[in-house]
DRENVEXSE-629982 format. One line per 10 residues: number of its first residue (from 0); their letters; for each residue z, y, x of N, C-alpha, C. Coordinates in steps of 0.1 Angstrom, whole numbers. Atoms other than C-alpha are relative to their C-alpha. Example, Ala and Ser with C-alpha at 12.3 -4.5 7.8 and 13.67 -1.06 7.14 Angstrom:
BEGIN
0 = as = 0,-12,9,78,-45,123,0,12,9 ~ 0,-11,-9,71,-11,137,8,11,-8 $
***
This chain:
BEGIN
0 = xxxxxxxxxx = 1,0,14,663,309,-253,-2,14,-6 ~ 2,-15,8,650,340,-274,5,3,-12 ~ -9,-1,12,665,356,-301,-11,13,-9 ~ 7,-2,6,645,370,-328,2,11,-5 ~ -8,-6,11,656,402,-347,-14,5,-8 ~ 12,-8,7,633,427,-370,9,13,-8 ~ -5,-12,9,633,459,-387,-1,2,-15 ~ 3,-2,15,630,474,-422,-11,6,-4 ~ 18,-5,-1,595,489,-413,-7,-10,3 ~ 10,11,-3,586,452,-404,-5,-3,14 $
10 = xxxxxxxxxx = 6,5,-14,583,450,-368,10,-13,4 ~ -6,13,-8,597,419,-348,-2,5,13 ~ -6,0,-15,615,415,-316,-1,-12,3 ~ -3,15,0,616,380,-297,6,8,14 ~ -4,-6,-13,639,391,-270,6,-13,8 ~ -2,5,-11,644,370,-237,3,8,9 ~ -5,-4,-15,665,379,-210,-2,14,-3 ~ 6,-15,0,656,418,-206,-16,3,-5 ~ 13,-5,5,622,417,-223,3,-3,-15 ~ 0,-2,12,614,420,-257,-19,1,-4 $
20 = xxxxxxxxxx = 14,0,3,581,408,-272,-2,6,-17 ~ 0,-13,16,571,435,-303,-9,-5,-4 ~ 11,4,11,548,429,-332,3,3,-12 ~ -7,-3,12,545,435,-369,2,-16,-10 ~ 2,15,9,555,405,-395,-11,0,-8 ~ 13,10,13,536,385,-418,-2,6,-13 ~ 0,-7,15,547,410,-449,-9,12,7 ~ 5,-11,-5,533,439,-424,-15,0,-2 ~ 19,2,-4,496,423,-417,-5,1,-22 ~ 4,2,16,497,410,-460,-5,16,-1 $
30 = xxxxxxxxxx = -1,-17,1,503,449,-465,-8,9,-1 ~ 10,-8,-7,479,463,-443,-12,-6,-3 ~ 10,5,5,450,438,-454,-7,-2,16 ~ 8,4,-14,422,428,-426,1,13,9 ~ -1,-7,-11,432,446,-394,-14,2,7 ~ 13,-3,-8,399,458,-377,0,7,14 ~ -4,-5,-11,418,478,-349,10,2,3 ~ -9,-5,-8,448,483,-323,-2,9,6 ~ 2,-6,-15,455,508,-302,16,-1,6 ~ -12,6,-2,482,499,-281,3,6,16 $
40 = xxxxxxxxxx = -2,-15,-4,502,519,-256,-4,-7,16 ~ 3,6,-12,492,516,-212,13,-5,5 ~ -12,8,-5,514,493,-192,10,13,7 ~ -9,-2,-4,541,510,-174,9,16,-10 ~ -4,-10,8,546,535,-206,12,3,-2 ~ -13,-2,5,583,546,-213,0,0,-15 ~ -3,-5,14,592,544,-249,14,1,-7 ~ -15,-1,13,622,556,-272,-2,-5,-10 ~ -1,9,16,633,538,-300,-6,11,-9 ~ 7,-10,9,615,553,-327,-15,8,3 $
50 = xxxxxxxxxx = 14,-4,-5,583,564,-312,-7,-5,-3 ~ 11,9,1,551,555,-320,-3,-9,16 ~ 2,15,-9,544,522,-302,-20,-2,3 ~ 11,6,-1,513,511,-315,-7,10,-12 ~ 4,-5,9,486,525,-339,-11,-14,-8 ~ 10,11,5,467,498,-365,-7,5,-7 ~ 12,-5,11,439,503,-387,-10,-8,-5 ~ 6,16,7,429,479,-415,-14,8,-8 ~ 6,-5,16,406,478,-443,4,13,-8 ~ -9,-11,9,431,502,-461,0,11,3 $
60 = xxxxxxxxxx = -4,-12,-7,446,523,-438,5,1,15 ~ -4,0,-12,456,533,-405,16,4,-5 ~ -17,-1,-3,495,530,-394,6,1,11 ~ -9,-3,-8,518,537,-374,8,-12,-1 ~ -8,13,-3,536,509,-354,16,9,9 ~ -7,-14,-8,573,529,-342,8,-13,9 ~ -6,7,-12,592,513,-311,15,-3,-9 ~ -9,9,3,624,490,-326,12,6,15 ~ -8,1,-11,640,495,-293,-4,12,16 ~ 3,-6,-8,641,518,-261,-7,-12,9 $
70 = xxxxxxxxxx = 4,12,-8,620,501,-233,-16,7,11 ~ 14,-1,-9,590,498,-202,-8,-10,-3 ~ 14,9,7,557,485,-216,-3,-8,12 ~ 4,5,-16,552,458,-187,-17,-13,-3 ~ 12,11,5,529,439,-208,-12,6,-13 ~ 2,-2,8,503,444,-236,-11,-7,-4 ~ 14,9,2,477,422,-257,-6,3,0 ~ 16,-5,-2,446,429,-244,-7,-8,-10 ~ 9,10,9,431,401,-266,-6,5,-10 ~ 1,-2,14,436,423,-295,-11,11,-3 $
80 = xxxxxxxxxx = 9,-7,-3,412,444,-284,-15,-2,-7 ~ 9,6,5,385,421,-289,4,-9,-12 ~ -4,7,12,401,402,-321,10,4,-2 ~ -13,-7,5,423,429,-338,4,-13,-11 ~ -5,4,11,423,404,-365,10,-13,1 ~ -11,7,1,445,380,-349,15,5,-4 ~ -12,-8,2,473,403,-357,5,-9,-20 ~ 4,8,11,460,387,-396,5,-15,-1 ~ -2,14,-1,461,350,-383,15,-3,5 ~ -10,6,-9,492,348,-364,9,12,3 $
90 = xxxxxxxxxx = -3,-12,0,511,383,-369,17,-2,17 ~ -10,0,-13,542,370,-346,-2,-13,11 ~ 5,8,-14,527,346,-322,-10,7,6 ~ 8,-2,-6,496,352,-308,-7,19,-4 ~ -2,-10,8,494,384,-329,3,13,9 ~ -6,-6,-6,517,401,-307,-7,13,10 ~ 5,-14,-5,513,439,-296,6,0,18 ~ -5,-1,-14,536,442,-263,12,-7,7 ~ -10,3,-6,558,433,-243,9,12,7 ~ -7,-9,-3,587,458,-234,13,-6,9 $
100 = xxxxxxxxxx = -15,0,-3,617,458,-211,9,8,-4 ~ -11,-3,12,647,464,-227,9,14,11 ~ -1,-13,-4,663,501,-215,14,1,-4 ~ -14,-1,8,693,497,-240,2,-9,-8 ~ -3,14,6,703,462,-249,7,4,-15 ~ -8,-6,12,727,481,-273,-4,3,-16 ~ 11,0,9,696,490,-295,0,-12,-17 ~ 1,8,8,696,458,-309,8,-5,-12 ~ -14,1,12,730,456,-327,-8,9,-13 ~ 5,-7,8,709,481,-347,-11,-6,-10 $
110 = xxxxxxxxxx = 17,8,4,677,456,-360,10,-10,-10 ~ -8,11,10,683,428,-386,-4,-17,4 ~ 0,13,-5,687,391,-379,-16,-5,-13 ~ 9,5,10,660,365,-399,11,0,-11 ~ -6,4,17,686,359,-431,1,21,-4 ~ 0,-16,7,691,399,-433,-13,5,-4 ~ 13,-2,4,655,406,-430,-8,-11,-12 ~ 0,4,15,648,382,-459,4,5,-10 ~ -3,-3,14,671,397,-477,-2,11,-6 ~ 7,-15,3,654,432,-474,-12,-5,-6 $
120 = xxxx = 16,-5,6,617,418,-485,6,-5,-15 ~ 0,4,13,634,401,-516,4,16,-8 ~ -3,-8,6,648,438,-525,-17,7,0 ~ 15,-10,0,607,455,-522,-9,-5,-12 $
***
């Protein structure tokens, strides 16, 4: 079973077992407007919480995606490569930037559940 958290910058976690599938929410893509490009980091990358993760770049503007959690990149959507704009259609399904192993399970006591993170976009 996975357990879902998120941040207050809008990324999502679906964490299973020691991995952790990243991405930005549905308020992130609205935000950012039609996505046109990813860049997203090579597999066996180390990252610290807080680091840039990913880089996006819509219509708008380019952004910065920062890592939620320490972890090893063991995965990452290539798809998005050729259709950054599923990020648009489907921000936490198919959407999805990487996949990380978890480094510091502890991390996550730090992110916010789904009723917490609702209750941050009602305050924006």
């Amino acid at each position: 079973m996975s357990t879902t958290y998120f941040t207050a910058d809008h990324e999502f976690l679906k964490v299973e077992g020691d991995i952790a599938v990243v991405g930005i929410t549905d308020y992130a893509q609205e935000q950012l407007g039609d996505i046109v490009f990813v860049e997203l980091p090579s597999t066996g990358k180390a990252i610290e919480k807080g680091a840039t993760l990913a880089t996006v770049e819509s219509v708008k503007a380019a952004s910065e995606v920062y890592a939620p959690v320490s972890g090893e990149v063991v995965e990452v959507n290539a798809a998005l490569e050729e259709a950054p704009g599923t990020v648009n259609a489907d921000p936490q399904g198919a959407g999805w930037f990487v996949k990380l192993r978890l480094t510091n399970k502890e991390e996550l006591a730090s992110l916010l559940d789904a009723c917490a993170y609702d209750a941050h976009l009602k305050t924006l």
